[in-house]
N, C-alpha and C positions, 0 to 999 in steps of 0.2 A: 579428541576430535580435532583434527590438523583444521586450517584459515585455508577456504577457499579461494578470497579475497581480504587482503588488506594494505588499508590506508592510513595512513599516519602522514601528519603537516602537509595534507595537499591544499595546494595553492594555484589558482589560475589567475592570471590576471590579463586584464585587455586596457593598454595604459593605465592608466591612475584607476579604474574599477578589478574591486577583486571580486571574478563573480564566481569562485570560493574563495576560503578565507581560513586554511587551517584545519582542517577538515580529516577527524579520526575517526576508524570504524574497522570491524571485520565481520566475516562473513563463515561461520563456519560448514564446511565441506556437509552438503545431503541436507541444508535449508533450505527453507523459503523465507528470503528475507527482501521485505517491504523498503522503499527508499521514496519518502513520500516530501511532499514540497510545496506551496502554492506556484504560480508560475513565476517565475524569474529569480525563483531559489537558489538555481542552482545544480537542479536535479541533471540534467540535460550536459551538459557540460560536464557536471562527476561522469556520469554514465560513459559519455563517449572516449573521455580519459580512459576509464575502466577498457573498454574494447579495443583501445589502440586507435581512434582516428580522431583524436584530438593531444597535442602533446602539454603537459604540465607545466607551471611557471616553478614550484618548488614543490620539496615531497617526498617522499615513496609512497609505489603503487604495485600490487605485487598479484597477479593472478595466474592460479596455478603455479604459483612460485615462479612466474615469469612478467618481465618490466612491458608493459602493455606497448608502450613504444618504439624502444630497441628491439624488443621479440614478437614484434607483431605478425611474424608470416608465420612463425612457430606455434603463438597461441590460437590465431584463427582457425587454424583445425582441431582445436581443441574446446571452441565456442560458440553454442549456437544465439543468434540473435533474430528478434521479430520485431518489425516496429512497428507503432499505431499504424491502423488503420491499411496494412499490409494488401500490396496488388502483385498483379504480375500479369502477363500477355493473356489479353484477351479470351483468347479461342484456345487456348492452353489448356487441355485434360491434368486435373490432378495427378493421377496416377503418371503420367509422362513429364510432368514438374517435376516429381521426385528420381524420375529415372535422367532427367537433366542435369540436375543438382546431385546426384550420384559421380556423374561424369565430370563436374566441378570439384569435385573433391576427391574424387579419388576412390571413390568405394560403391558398391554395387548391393544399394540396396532393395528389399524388397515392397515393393508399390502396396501389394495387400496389405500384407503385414502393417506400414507404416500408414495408411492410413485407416486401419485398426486400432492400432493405438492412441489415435485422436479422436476417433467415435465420426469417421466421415468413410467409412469402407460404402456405402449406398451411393457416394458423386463419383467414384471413380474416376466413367467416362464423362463427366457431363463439362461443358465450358467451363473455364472462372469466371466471363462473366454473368452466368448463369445463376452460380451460388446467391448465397444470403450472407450479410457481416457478420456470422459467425464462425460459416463454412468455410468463407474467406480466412478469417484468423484462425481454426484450427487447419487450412493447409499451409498456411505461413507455420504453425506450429512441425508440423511434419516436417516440412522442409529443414526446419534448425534445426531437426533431430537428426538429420541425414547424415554427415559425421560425427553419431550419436557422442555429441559434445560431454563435458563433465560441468561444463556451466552455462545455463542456459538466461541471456539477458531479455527481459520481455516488456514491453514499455506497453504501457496501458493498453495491454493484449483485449479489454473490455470497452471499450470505449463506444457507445454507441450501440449498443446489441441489447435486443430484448432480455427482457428477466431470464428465458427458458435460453438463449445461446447465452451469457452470460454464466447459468451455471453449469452448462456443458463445458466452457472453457477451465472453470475450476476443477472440474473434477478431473480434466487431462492434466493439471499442475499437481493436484494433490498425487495421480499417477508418476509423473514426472519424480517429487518428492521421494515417494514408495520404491523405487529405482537406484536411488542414490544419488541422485545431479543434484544440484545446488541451482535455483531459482533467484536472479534477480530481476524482481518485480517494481517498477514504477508504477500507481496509479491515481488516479481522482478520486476513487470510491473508497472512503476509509471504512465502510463494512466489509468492503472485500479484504483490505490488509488483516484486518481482525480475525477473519474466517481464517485465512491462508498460510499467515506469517510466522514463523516463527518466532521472528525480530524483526523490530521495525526502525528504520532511524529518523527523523524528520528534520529536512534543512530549511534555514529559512536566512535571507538574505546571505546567505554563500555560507551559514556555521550550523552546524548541528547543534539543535537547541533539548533534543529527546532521542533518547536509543533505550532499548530493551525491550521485553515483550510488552504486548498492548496492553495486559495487566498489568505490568511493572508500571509502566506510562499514565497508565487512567491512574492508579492509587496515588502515584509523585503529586499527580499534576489536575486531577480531576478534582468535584468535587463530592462530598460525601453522600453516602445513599440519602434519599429521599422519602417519606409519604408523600403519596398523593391524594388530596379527597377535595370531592367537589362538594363548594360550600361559598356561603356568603363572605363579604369581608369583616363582618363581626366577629365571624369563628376567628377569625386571624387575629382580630385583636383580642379576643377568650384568649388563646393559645398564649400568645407571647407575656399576657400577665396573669396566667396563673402558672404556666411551664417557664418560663423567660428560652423559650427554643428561638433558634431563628425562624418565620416564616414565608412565604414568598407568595404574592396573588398577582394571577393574573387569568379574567374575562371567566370569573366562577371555578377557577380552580386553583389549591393553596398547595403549596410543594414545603412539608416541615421537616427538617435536616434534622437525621438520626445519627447520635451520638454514637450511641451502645447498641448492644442486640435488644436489651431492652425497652428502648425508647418507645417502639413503634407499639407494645402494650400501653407504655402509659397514656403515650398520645389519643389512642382510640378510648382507651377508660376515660379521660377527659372530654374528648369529642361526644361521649355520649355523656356525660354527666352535665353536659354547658346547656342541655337542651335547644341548641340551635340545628334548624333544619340541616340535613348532610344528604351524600346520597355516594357510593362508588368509592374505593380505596383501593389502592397499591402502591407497590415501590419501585421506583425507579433509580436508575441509577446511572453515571452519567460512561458515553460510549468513547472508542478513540475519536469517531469526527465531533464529539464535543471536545472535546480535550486539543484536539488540534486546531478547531475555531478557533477555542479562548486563547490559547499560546499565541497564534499568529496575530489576533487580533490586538493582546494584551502590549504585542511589542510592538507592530504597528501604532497603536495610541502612544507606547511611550514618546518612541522616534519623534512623532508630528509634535509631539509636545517638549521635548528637548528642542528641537529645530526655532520654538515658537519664543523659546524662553531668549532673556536679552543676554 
């Protein structure tokens, strides 16, 4: 499977701030790959390198085999893009947005059809600003599709949308995927990365601190399955001296970290053998937005605390 995208030592810099800093990854052709960030990562700034309207301080950058800066009137017809929170003229009919944007590019496509394929064929004729934030971002979806591009960049295409337009939007990406294009997705919602992604990368102060799938990521960097049972904090002190497990309480409920497949037997053989009241058990186990709290959060505390030292 050929690199839809890749980057290798990008570097941007704005005077003495490098807001990247080195910056590898690739993207292979017919994913969806997540590029996720707290704000001022970083994200925003790769991204628009990536599409050509931002130009690089060092690097390569290589989409569809072509330099997003020097070949930017060449790649743009080959890229669709949607950004947050996506508008456009008022009194504007969808289906006649897309026969606008046909005429922008060159190609003559079909209105039905292409608002079929986003799950909005029912607004056809109706205003844009009529719709709702979803109908709004799946006509902004249509519209990127209109020189049905081979890489489609979608920047927190959910932002703001109820649970039910929010998974109307996935299900046009997971489409999108099923096609063949290449998705790159920015978002806030790291259960959406997990649903979506194939790969995911995560920058934090302008370096990539995490890439590969959200499973590869939680197993590195999370931590290990859990029980959960609701119980006093005697059980917790039962537990740790007669198991020597780890245990965790907090406001009636103990979280005991499972080694082996086994643990979680012996743990409840002892929960019931301590005769301490109990009540409710299962496992959890930790998701990519825990995984990406604790990373951010863990290097943030470093930093403040290098800063602080003499």
């Amino acid at each position: 499977m050929s690199d839809a995208i890749r980057v290798r030592g990008l570097v941007k810099r704005y005077g003495e701030l490098a807001a990247v800093d080195g910056v590898d990854f690739s993207v292979p052709s017919g994913q969806v790959f997540a590029f996720l960030g707290p704000n001022g990562a970083g994200k925003t700034t790769t991204v628009e390198i990536l599409e050509g309207l931002r130009r690089r301080t060092d690097g390569e950058v290589s989409v569809l085999g072509l330099d997003p800066w020097s070949q930017g009137r060449e790649l743009h017809q080959q890229i669709g893009v949607i950004p947050q929170e996506f508008r456009f003229f008022e009194k504007t009919r969808p289906a006649e947005a897309i026969r606008y944007y046909g005429v922008l590019f060159g190609t003559h496509p079909d209105p039905t059809e292409m608002l079929a394929r986003v799950k909005l064929s029912d607004k056809a004729e109706a205003n844009f600003d009529t719709l709702s934030g979803g109908q709004k971002q799946k006509l902004g979806l249509a519209l990127a599709l209109v020189s049905e591009p081979k890489v489609l960049f979608l920047d927190e295409p959910t932002t703001g949308l109820d649970p039910s337009a929010r998974r109307g939007i996935w299900e046009v990406i997971r489409n999108l995927r099923s096609e063949g294009r290449t998705v790159f997705l920015t978002t806030h919602y790291l259960e959406e990365a997990e649903l979506l992604a194939d790969q995911v990368a995560i920058i934090h102060h302008g370096k990539i601190i995490a890439e590969g799938t959200s499973s590869d990521i939680i197993t590195a960097h999370g931590r290990p399955e859990r029980l959960r049972v609701d119980g006093p904090p005697s059980l917790a002190d039962y537990l740790r001296s007669n198991l020597q497990v780890p245990v965790t309480t907090d406001r009636g409920t103990l979280e005991i970290e499972l080694r082996t497949p086994h643990d979680a037997l012996r743990v409840l053989t002892a929960i019931e053998e301590s005769g301490i009241p109990w009540k409710d058990f299962g496992t959890v186990h930790d998701t990519l937005e825990d995984v990406f709290i604790q990373m951010v959060g863990q290097m943030d505390e470093g930093e403040v605390a290098a800063r602080r030292s003499p």
